[in-house]
N, C-alpha and C positions, 0 to 999 in steps of 0.2 A: 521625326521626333515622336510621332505618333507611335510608330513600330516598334523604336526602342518601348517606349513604356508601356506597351504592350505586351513584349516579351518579357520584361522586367517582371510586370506583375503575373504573368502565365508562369514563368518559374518562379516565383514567390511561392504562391498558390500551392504549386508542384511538391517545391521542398518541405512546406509546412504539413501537409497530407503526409511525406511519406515521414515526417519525424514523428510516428505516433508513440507510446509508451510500452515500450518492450517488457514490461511487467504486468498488461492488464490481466492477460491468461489465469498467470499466478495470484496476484493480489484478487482477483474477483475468487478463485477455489477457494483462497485462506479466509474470506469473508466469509463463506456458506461453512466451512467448517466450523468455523468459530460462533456461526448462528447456531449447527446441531450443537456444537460443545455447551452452550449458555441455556440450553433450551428446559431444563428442569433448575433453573437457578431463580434466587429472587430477583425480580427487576422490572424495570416501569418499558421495554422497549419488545414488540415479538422476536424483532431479528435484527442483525448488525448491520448496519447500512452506509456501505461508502462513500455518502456524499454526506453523512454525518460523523465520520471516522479518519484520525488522523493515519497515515502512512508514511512509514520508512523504510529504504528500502536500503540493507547494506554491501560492499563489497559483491557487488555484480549479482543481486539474489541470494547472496550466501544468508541470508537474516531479514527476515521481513516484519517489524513493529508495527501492531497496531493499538491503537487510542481511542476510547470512546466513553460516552456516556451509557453507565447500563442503569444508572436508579438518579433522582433529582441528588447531585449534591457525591455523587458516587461514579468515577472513572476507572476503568481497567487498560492494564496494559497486558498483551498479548504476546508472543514470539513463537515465531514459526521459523525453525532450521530449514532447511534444503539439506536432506540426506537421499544421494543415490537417486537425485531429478524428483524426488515426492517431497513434501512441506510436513512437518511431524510439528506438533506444541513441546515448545520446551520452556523451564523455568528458568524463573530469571539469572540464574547461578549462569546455567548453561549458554544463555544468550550473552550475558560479560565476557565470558570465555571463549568463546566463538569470535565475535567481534568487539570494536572499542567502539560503543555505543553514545561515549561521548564527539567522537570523530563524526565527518561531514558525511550525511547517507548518499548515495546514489539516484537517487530516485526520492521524492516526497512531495506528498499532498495534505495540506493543511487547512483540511475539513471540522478540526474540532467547534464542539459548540460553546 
């Protein structure tokens, strides 16, 4: 009995390590871009910080949404396309277009403050 739940909990353990987020790579780049991009703007924060920034993630990477607070009282939203394996900013026209941004993301963390 003992071995069973021994095993049990060694591949728990196992599976849950290897299911990590196959987007940190990318979601962690489109934060520091999006830090240079803000960095002559008005705002109460120095840089974009992911554990205070919402994320979405759509259609396998193809759109990646970010949320945040940049001033008290003041939220931005962000979009970053996948063109050709690099992450470009694009307005909001273009991210509707791209994807249905009302549909279920792939991937999200819901960091907002």
């Amino acid at each position: 009995m003992r071995r069973v739940l021994g095993c049990m909990v060694i591949s728990a353990v196992a599976l849950m390590s290897g299911c990590s987020n196959t987007y940190d790579k990318e979601i962690d780049k489109i934060i520091s871009l999006e830090s240079v991009k803000i960095k002559d703007a008005k705002k109460d924060i120095d840089k974009v910080e992911r554990d205070k920034t919402c994320i979405k993630v759509y259609e396998d990477g193809r759109l990646i949404e970010l949320n945040y607070k940049i001033r008290k009282g003041d939220s931005v939203s962000a979009y970053y396309k996948n063109i050709k394996g690099n992450y470009k900013w694009v307005v909001d026209s273009v991210a509707k277009a791209t994807v249905n941004l009302e549909g279920k993301p792939v991937y999200q963390e819901n960091n907002c403050e």
